[in-house]
C-alpha positions in Angstrom: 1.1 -130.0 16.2 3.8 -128.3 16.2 7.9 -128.6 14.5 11.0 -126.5 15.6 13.9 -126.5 14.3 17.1 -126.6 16.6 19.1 -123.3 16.3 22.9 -122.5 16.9 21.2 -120.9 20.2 19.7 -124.3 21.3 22.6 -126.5 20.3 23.8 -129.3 23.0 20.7 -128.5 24.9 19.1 -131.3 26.7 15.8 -132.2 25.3 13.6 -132.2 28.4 15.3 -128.7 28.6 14.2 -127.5 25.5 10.7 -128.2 25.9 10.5 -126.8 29.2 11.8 -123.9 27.7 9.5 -123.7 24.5 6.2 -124.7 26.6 6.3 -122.0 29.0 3.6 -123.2 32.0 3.9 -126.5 31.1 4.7 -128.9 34.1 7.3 -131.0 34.1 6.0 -134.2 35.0 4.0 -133.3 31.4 7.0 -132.6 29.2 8.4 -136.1 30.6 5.1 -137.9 30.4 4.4 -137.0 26.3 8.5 -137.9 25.7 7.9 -141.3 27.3 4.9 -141.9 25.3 6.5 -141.1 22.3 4.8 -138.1 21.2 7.3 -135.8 21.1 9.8 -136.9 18.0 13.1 -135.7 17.0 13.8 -136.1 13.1 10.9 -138.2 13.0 11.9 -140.5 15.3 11.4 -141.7 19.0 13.8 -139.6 21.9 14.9 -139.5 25.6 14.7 -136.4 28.0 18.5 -136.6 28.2 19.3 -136.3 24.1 21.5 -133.6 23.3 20.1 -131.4 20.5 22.3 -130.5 17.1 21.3 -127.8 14.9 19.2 -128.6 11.8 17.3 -131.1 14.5 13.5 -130.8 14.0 11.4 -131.8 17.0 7.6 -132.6 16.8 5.6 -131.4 19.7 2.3 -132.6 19.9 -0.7 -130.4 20.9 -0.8 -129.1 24.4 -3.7 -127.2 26.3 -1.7 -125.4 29.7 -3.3 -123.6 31.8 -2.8 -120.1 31.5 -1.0 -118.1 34.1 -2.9 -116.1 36.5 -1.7 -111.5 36.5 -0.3 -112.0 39.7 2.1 -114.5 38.4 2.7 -112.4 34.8 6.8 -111.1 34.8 7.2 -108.0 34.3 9.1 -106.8 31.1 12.2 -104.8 32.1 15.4 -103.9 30.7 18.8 -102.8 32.9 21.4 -100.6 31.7 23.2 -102.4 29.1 27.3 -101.7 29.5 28.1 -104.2 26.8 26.4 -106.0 23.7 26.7 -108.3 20.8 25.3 -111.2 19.1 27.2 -113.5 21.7 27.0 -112.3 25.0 25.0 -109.5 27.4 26.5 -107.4 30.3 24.0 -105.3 32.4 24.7 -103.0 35.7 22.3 -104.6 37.9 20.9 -102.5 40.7 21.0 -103.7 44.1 17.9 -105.1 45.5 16.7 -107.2 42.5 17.4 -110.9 42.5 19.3 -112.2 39.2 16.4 -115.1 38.8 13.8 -116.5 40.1 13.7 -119.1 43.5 13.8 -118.9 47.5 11.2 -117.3 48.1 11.5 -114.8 44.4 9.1 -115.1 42.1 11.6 -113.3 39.3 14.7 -111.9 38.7 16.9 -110.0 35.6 16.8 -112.9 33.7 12.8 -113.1 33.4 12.6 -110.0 33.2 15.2 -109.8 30.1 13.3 -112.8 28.9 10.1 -110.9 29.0 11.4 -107.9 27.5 13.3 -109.2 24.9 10.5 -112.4 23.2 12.4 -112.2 19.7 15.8 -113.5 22.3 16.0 -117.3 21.6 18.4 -117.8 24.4 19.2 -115.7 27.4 21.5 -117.4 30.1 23.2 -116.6 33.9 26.7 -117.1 32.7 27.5 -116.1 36.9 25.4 -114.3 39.8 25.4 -111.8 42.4 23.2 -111.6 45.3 20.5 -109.7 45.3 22.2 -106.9 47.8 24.8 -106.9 45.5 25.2 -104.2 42.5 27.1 -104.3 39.6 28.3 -106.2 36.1 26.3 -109.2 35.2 27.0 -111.6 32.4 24.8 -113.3 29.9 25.2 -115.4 27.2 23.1 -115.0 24.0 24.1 -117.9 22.7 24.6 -122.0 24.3 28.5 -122.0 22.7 28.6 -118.4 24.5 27.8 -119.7 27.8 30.0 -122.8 27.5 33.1 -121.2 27.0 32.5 -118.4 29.6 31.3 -120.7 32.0 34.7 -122.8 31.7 36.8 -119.6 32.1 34.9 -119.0 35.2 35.5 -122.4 36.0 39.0 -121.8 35.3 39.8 -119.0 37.5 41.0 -117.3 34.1 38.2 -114.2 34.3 38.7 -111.6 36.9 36.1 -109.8 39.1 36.9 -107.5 40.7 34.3 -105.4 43.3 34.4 -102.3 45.9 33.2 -103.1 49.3 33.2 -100.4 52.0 33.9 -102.1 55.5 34.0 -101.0 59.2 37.0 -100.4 60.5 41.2 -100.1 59.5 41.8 -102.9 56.9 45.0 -103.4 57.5 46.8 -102.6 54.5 49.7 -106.1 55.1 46.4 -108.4 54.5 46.2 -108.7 50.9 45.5 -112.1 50.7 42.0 -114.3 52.3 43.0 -118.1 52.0 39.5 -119.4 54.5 37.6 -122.1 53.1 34.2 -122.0 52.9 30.7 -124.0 54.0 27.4 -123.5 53.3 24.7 -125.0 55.1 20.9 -124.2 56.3 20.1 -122.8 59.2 17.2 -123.4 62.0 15.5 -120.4 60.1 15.6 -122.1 57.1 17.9 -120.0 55.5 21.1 -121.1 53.2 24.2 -119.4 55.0 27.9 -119.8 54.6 30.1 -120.1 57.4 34.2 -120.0 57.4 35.9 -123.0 58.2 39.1 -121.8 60.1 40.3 -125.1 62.2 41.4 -128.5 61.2 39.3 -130.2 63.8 36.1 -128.4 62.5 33.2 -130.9 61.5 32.9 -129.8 58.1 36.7 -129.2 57.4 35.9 -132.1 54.7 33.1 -130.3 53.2 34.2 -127.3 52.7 35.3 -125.5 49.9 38.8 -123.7 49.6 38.0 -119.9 49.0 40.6 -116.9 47.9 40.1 -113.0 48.0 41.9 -111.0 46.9 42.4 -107.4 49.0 43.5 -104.1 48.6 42.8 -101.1 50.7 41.4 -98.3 47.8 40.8 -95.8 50.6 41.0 -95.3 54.0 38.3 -93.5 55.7 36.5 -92.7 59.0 36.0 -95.5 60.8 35.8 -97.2 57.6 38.0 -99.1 54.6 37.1 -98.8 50.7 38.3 -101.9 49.7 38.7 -103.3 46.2 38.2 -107.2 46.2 39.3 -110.0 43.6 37.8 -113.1 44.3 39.4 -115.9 42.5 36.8 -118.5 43.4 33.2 -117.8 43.2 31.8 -119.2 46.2 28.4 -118.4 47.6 28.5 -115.1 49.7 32.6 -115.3 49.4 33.6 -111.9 49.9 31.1 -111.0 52.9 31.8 -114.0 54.8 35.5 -113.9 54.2 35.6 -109.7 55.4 32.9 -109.9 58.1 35.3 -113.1 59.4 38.8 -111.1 59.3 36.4 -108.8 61.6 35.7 -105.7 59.2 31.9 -106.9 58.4 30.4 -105.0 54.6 28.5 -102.0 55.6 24.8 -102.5 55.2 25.6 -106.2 55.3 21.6 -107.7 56.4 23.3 -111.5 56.8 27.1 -111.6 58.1 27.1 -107.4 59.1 27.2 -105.7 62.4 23.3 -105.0 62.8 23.6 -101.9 64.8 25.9 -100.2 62.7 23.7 -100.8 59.6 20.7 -99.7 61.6 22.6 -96.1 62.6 23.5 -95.5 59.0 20.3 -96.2 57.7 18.5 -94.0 60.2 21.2 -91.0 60.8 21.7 -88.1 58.5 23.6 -90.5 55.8 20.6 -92.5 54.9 21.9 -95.3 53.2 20.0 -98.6 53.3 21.8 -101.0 51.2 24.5 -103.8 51.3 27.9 -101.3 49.6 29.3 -103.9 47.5 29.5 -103.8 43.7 30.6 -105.9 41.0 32.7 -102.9 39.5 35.0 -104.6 36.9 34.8 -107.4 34.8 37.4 -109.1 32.7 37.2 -112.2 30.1 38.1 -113.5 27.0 35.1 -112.8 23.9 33.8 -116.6 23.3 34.1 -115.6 19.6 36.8 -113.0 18.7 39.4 -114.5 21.4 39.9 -110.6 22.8 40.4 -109.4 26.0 37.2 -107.9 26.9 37.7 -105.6 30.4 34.5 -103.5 31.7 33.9 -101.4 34.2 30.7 -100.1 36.3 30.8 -96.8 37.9 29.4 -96.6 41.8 25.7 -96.2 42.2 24.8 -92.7 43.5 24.0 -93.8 47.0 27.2 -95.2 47.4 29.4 -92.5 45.9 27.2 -90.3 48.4 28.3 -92.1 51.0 32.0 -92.0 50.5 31.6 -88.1 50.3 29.9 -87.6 53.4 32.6 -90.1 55.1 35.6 -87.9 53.0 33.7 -84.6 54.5 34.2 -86.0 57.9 38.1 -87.0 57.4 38.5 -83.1 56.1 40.3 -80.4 57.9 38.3 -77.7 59.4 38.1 -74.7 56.5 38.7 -76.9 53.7 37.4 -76.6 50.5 
């Protein structure tokens, strides 16, 4: 038998979430089954999966033999450069190519990994997410009142991300504003993608969801356009949808990019092989102090390389 005591960290937490949390491998249809039955209490008394949980609660759990998970499904411990930290809130520079959690196909992502790494942390929350091609700031809440009020700024519109994508092509400098809504859908391969909705008389006109990026051309380049991007909605694969639709598709784009072009520069002398978008600057209010909190994450190395090879190219013949 065992009794926990609700922490600050655990405060308005569901119940059924809780335990799902605290008995790691446990199935679901168990945690529901021994709530039902009455063998989990809360301050002594009987509960309901849905109870929110105050601090000072104590919940009884009854003994529990799960099964233990096999090596192949152990996650790995692993930190990530850490650009900002208190007792409220995490912001890591995650590299491209790692997923932020588990699902679709991952088994893991930062946040198990954090979780695994960090067993004294007695709450670790997505506050946002980037795809897995994606680089860059990523938010976490160390605390449930943390990841309330961040999530409602997001919710807001009142944070602002900002990120640097390199495109194909001449961005034209007058567009400074994408207004296309937005719909995501499965496809035959079943894959979630995101299509724009540009006509009145499309067939999910009604489903979709109004989506704004911001643009500015950073630098112009050959054959190419550093842009930096402000989205004020966060919809799912908002900025590569809404460039690769103006007609200026993300280099190294593997879902919405021109396919050859990604194939040349990941086989010719430049060598680069990822998506070049990164979550470069972040900018919210602390959940605690009320300040302005602005951060910002410097280009990996492959994608700074890039942009010198492509400046090399745009150089005068005999320049330094």
């Amino acid at each position: 038998m065992r009794q926990l005591v609700v922490d600050e960290g655990s405060a308005g937490q569901r119940l059924d979430n809780f335990l799902l949390r605290e008995l790691k491998g446990a199935p679901k249809t168990l945690v529901y089954r021994i709530i039902r039955s009455g063998e989990v209490r809360r301050n002594k008394g009987r509960c309901s999966a849905e109870d929110r949980l105050v601090p000072g609660d104590v919940v009884r759990i009854p003994p529990l033999r799960l099964a233990q998970r096999s090596d192949a499904q152990a996650v790995p411990a692993r930190e990530f450069p850490v650009v900002f930290e208190d007792e409220h809130l995490l912001v890591v520079d995650k590299p491209a190519g790692v997923a932020v959690h588990g699902g679709s196909g991952v088994s893991f992502g930062v946040i198990e990994q954090l979780r695994r790494a960090r067993p004294q942390a007695r709450f670790l929350e997505l506050v946002h997410r980037l795809d897995k091609e994606t680089s860059g700031l990523l938010l976490i809440a160390k605390k449930r009142s943390a990841l309330a009020h961040l999530q409602d700024q997001f919710r807001e519109r009142e944070t602002g991300k900002t990120y640097a994508a390199l495109v194909s092509g001449a961005w034209p400098i007058s567009c400074k504003v994408v207004d296309v809504p937005l719909l995501k859908f499965v496809g035959a391969d079943g894959e979630r993608w995101v299509r724009p909705v540009t006509r009145p008389d499309d067939p999910g006109q009604a489903q979709a969801k109004r989506s704004i990026s911001l643009v500015r051309v950073s630098e112009a380049l050959p054959g190419h356009s550093l842009l930096d991007v402000t989205i004020k909605t966060g919809r799912t694969h908002q900025i590569r949808v809404h460039l690769a639709q103006a007609g200026h598709p993300i280099v190294g784009d593997p879902k919405y990019g021109d396919f050859e072009a990604n194939r040349a520069m990941a086989r010719g002398a430049r060598r680069f092989e990822r998506m070049f978008l990164h979550a470069r600057l972040l900018r919210f209010i602390h959940p605690a102090s009320g300040e302005e909190i602005r951060l910002e994450a410097a280009l990996p190395a492959e994608c700074t390389q890039l942009l010198q090879a492509l400046r090399a190219e745009a150089a005068p013949p005999g320049a330094p």
